[in-house]
C-alpha positions in Angstrom: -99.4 262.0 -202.0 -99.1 262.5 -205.5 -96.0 262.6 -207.5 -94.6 264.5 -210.7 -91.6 263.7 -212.5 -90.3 265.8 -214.5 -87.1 265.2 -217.4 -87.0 267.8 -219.2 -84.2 266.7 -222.7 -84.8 263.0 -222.4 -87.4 260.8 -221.7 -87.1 258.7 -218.1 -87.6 255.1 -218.3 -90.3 253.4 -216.5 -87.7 252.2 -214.3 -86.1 255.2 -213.7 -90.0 257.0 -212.6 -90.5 253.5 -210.1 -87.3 254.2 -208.4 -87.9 257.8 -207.8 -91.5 256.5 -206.8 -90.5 254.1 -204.4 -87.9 256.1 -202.6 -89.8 259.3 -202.4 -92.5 257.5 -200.7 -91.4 256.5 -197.8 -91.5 260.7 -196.8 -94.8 260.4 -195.4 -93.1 258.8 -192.5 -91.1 262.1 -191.6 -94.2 264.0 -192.3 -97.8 263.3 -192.7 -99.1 266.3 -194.7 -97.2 265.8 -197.7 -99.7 266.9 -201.0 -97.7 266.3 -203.9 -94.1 266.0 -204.8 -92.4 267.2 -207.6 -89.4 265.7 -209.2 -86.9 267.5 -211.9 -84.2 265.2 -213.2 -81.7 267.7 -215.2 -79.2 266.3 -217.5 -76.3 269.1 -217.9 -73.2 268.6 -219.5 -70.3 270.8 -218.5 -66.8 270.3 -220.2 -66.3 266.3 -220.3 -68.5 265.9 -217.1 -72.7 264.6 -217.4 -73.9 266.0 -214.0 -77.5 265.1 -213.3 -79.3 267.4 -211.4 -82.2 266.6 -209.1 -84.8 269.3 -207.5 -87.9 268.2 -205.2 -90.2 270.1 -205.1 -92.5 269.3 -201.8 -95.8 270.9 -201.3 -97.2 271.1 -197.3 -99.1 273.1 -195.9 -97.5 276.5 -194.8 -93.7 276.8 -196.9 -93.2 274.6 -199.2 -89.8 272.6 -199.1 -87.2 273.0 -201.9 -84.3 270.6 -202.5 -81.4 270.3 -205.1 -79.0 267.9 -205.1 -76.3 266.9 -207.6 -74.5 264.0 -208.9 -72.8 262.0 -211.7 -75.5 259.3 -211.8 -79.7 259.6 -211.5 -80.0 257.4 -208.9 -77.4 258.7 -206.8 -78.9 261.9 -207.6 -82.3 260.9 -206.0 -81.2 259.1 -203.3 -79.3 262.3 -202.1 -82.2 264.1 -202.8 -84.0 261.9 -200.2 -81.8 261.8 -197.9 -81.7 265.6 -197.4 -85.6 265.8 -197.5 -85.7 263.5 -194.7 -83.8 265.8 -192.7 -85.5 268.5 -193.6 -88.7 267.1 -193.0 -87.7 266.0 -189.6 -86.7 269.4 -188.4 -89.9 270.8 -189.7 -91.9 268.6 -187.6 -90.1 268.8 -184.6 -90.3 272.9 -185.0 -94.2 272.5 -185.1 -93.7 270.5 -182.4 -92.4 272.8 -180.4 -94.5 275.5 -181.1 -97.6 273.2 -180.3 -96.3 272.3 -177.1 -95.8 276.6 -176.1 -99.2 277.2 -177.2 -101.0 274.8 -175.3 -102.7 275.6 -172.0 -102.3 272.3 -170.6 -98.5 271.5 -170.9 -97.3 270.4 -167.3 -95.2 272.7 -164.8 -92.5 271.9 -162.5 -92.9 272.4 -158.9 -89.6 274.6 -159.5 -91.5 276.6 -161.7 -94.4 276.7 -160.2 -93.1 277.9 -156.8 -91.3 280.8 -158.2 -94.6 282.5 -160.1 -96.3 284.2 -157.0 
């Protein structure tokens, strides 16, 4: 799994791109065929308020996975970020799950089931 981190207006610390490292990579848990993740920290300023923006960018097989998240802080920003990706990521594995599990010849019937097909 690769990673790009993006901040575009201000240059991250090394810090900063560990952080976002470290708690990005624990996805592969949720879901194996992760390529490459991409990371866009946004610094906006609107009236008084600094909100940081946060985008992941997650490249699998099939539809890609897009997540935004917002905050006050960049490390709250991420950590939101992952948090919804892991959810994400979980219902996207179950569905394939799933749709493994109709396709395939071999599932198991009930007797219920079984009795009622002539």
């Amino acid at each position: 799994m690769k990673f790009r981190i993006e901040t575009p207006g201000h240059r991250a610390s090394p810090s900063l791109k560990e952080f976002v490292t470290q708690k990005l990579s624990g996805l592969d848990r949720y879901y194996k065929d992760i390529q490459e993740i991409e990371v866009t920290l946004l610094n906006e300023v609107k009236g008084t308020k600094e909100i940081v923006n946060c985008t992941l960018n997650i490249r699998v097989p099939g539809k890609d996975e897009y997540i935004k998240t917002k905050s006050t802080i960049f490390e709250d920003a991420v950590l939101k970020a992952a948090d919804a990706a892991k959810r994400r990521l979980r219902i996207r594995k179950t569905q394939l799950e799933l749709a493994r599990k109709k396709k395939s010849p071999n599932r198991k019937v009930s007797a219920k089931a079984a009795a009622k097909k002539p």
